[in-house]
Backbone as CSV, one residue per row, in Angstrom:
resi,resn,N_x,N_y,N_z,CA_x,CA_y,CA_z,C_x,C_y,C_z
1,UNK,102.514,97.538,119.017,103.634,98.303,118.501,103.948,99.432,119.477
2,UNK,105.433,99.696,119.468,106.057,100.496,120.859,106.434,102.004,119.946
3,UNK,105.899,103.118,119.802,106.302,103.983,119.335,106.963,104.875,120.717
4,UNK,108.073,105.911,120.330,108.867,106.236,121.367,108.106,108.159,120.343
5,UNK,107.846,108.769,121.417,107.742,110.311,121.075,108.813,111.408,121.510
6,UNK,109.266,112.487,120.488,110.107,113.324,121.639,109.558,114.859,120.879
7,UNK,109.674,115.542,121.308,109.456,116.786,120.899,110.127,117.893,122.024
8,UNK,110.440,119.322,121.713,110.732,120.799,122.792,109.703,121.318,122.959
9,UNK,109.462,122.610,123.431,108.674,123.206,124.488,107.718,123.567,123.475
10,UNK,107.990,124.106,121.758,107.243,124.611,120.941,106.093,123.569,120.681
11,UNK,106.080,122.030,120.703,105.233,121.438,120.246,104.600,120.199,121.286
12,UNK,104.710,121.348,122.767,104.222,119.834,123.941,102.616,119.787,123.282
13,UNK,102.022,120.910,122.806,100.255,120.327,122.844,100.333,119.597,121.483
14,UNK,101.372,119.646,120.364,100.660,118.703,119.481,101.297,117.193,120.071
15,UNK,102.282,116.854,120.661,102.990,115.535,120.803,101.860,114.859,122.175
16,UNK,101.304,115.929,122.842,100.479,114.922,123.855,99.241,114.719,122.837
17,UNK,98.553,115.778,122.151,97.262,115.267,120.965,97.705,113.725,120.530
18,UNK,98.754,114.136,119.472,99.223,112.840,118.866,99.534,111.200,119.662
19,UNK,100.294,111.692,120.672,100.179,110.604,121.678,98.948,110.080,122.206
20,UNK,97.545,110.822,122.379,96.820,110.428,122.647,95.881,109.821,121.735
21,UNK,96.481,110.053,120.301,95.703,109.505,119.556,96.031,108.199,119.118
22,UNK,97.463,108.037,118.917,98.269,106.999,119.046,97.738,105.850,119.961
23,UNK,97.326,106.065,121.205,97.255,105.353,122.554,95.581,104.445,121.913
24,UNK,94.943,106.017,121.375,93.538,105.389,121.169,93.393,104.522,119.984
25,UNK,94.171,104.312,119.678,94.431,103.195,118.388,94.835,101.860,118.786
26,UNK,95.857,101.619,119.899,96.455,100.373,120.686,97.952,100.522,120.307
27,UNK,98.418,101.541,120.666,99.678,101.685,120.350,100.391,102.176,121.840
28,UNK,101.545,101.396,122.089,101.890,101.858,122.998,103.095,102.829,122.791
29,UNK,102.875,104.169,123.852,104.135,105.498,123.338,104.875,105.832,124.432
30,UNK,105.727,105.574,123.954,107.005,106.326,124.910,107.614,107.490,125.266
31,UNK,106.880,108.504,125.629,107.251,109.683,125.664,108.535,110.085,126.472
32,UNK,109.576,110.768,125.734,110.648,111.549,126.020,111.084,112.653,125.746
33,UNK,109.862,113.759,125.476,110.318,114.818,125.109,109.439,115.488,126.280
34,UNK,109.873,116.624,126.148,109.485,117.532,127.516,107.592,117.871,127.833
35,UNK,107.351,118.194,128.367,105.945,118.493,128.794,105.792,119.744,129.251
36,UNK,106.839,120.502,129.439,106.765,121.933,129.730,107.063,122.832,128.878
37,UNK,106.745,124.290,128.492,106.434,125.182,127.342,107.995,126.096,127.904
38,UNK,108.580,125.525,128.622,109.739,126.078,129.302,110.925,125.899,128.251
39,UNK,111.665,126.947,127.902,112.346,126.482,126.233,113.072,125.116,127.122
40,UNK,113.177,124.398,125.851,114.271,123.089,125.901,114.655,122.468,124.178
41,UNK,116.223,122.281,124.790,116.602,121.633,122.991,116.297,120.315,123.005
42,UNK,115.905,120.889,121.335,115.039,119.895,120.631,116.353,118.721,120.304
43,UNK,117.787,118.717,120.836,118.629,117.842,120.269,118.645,116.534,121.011
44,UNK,118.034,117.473,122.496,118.031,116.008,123.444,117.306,114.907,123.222
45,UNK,115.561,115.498,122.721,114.877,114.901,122.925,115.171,113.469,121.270
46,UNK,115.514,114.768,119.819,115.733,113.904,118.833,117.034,112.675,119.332
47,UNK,117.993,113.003,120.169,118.955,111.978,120.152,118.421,110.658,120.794
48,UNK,116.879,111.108,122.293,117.031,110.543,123.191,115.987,109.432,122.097
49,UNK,115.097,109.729,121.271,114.332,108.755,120.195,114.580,107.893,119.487
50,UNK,115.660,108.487,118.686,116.897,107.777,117.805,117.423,106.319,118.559
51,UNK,118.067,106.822,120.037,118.411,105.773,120.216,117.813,104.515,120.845
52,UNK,116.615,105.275,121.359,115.251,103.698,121.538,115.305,103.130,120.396
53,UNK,115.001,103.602,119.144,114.645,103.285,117.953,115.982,102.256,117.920
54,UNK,117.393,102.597,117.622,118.422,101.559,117.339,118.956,100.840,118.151
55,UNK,117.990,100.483,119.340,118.410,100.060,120.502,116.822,98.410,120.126
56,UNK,116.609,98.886,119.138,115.117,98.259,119.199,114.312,97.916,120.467
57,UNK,114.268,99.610,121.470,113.347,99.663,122.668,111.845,99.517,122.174
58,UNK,111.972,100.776,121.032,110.492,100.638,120.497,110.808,100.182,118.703
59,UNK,109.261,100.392,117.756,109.527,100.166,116.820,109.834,101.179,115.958
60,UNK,109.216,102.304,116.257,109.209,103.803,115.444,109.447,104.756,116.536
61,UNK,109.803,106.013,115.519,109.390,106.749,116.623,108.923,108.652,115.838
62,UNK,108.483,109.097,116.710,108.197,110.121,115.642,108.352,111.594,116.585
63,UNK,109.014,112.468,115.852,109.985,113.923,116.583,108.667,115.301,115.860
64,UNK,108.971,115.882,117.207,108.105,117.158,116.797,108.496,118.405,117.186
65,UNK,109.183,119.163,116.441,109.456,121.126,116.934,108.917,121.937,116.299
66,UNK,109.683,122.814,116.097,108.673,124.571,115.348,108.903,123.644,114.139
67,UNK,109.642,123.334,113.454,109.312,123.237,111.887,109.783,121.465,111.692
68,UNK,110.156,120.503,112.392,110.709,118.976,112.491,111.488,119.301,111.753
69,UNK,112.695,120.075,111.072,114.031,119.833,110.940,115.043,119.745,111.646
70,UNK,115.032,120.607,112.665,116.700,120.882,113.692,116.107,119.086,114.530
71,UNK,115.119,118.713,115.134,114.792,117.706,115.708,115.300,116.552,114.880
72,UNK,114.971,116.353,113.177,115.601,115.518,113.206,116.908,115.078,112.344
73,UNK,117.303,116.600,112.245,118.949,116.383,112.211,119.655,115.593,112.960
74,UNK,119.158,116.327,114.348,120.023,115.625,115.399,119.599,114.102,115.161
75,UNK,118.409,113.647,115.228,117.855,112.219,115.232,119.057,111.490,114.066
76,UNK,119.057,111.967,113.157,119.812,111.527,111.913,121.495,111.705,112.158
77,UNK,122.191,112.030,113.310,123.284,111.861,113.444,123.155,110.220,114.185
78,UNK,122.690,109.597,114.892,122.560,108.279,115.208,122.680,107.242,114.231
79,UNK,123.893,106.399,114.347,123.884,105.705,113.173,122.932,104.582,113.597
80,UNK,122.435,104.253,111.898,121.071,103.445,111.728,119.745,104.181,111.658
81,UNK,119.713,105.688,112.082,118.762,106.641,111.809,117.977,106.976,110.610
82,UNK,117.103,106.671,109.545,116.406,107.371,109.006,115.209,108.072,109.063
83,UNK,115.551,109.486,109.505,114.212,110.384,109.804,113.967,111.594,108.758
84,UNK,112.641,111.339,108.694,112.269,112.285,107.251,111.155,113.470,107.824
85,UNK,111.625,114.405,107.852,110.867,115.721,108.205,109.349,115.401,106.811
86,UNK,108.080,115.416,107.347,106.869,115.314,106.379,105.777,116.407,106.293
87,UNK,105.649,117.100,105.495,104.398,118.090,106.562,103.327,118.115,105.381
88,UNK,103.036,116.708,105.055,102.190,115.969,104.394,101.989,114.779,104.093
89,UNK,101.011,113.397,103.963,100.775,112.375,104.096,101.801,111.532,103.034
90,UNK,101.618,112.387,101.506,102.251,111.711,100.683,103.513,111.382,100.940
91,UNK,104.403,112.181,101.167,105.912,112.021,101.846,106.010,111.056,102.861
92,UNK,105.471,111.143,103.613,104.994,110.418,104.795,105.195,108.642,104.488
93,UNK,104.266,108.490,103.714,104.082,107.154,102.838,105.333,106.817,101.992
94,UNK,105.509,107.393,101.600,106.769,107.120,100.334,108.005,107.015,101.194
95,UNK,108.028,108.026,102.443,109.387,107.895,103.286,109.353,106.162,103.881
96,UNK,108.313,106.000,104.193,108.478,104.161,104.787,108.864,103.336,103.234
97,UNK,108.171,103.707,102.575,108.173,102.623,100.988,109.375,102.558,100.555
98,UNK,110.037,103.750,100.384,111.004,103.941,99.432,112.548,103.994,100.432
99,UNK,112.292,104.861,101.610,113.344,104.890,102.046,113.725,103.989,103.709
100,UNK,113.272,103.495,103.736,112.718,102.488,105.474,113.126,103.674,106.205
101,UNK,112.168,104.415,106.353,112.161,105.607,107.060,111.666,104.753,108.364
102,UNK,112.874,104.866,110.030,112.049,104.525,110.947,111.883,105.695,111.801
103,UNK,111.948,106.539,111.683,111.242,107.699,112.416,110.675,108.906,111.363
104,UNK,109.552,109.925,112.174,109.509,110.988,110.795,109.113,112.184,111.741
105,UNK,109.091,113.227,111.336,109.049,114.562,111.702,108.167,115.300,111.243
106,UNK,107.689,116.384,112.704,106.810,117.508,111.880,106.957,118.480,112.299
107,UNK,106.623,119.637,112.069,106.695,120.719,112.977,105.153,121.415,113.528
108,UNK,105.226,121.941,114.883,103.917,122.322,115.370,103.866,123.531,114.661
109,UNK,104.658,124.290,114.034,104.213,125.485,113.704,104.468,125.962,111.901
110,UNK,104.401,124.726,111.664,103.797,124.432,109.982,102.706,123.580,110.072
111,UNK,102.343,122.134,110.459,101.017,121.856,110.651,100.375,121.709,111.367
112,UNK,98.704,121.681,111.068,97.974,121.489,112.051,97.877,120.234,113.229
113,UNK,97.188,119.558,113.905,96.928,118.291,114.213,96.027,117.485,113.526
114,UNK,95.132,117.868,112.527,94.590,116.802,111.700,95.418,116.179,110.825
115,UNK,96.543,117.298,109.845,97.142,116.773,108.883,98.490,116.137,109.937
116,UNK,99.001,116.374,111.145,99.867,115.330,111.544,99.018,113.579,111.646
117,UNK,98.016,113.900,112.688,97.697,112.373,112.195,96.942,111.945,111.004
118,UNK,97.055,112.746,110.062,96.948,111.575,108.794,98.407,111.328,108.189
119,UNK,99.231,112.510,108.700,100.792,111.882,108.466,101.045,110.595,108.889
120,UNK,100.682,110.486,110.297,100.859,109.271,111.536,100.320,108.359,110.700
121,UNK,98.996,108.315,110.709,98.061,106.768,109.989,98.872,106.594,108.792
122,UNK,99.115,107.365,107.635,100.463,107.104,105.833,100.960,106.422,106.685
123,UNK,101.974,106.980,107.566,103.367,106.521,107.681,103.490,105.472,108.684
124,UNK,102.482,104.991,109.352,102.888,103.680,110.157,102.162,102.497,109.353
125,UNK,100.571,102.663,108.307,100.356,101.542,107.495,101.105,101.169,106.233
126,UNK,102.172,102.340,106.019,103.076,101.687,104.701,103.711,100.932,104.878
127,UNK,104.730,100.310,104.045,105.547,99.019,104.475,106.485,99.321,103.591
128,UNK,107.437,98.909,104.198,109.097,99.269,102.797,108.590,98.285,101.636
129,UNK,109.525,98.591,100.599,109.010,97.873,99.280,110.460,96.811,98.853
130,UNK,110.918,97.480,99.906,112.520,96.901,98.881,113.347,97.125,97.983
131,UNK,113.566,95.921,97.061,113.490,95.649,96.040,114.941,96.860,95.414
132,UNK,114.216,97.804,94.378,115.421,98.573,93.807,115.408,100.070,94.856
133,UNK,114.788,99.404,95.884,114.959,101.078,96.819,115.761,100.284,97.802
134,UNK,116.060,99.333,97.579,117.320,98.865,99.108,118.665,99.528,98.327
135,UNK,119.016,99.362,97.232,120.330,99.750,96.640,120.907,101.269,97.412
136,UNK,119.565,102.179,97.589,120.069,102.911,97.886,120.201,103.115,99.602
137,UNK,119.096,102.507,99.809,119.461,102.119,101.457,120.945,101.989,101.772
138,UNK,121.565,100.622,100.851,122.622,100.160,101.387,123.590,101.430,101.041
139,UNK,123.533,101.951,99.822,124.186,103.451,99.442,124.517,104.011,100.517
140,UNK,123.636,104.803,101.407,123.262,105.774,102.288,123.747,104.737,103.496
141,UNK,123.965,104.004,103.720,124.120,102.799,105.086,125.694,102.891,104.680
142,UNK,126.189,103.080,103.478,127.752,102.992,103.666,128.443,104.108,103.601
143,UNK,127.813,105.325,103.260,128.369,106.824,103.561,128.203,107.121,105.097
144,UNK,126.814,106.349,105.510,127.075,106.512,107.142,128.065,105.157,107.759
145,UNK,128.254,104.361,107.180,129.579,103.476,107.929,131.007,104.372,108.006
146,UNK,131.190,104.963,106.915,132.366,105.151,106.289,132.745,106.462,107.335
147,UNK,131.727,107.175,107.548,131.406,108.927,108.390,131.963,107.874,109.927
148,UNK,131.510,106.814,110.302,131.299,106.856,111.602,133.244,105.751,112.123
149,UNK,133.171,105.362,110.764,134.246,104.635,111.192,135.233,105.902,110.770
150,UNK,135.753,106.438,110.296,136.475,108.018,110.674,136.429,108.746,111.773
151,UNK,135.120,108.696,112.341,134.746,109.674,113.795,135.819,108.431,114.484
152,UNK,135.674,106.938,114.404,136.176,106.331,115.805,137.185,105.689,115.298
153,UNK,138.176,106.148,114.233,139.425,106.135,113.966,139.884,107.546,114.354
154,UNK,139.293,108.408,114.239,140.160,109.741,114.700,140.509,110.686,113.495
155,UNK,140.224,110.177,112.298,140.607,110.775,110.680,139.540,112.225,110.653
């Protein structure tokens, strides 16, 4: 499995931890977020994830800043994007089950690195469930059709 990483300058030591823990599991990671503590926006790196992810470069991918929201806003303007900011396992789990969450978020300066990778381990052994949680998939899949076919009509 091809996970793609991105994170800004606030969270290069947890995204190389995590990456390396990732690696020590048999996972291969794609890093695209910066490596230097030198400020950088976190929009590049969430857009540059997003679109491995809907490009199906990799299979997941997972965003890291001061708190994983502004990271994956931006991630979540990419249509086909679902990224769920987690800064706990349970969410974590339920975001793959319930919502086919393919990317998720954390921030380096709400959690530690133990509770990110037990976020990591929830959220890559869950599995979507389906069933009466696609309804809303498709829900949420047609407010983002509807948003994107307006942007490229011009409305």
């Amino acid at each position: 499995m091809k996970i793609a990483i991105g994170n800004d300058h606030v969270a290069v030591e947890m995204k190389n931890e995590i990456s390396q823990y990732l690696e020590s599991k048999g996972y291969e990671v794609v890093n695209v977020g910066t490596d230097s503590t030198e400020r950088f926006n976190y929009p590049i790196s969430g857009y540059k994830v997003a679109k491995l992810v809907v490009n199906k470069e990799v299979d997941y991918g997972i965003l890291i800043c001061g708190t994983g929201v502004g990271i994956s806003l931006a991630a979540n303007k990419v249509h086909g994007i679902r990224a769920c900011v987690c800064s706990e396992p349970y969410t974590a789990k339920l975001s793959k089950q319930h919502n086919n969450s393919n990317i998720i978020a954390f921030g380096a300066r709400v959690i530690g690195i133990e509770t990110a990778k037990m976020i990591v381990d929830e959220w890559l052994k869950a599995e979507y469930e389906g069933g009466r949680h696609q309804l809303r998939i498709d829900m949420i899949s047609e407010i983002e059709e509807t948003q994107h076919l307006k942007a490229v009509d011009g409305e």
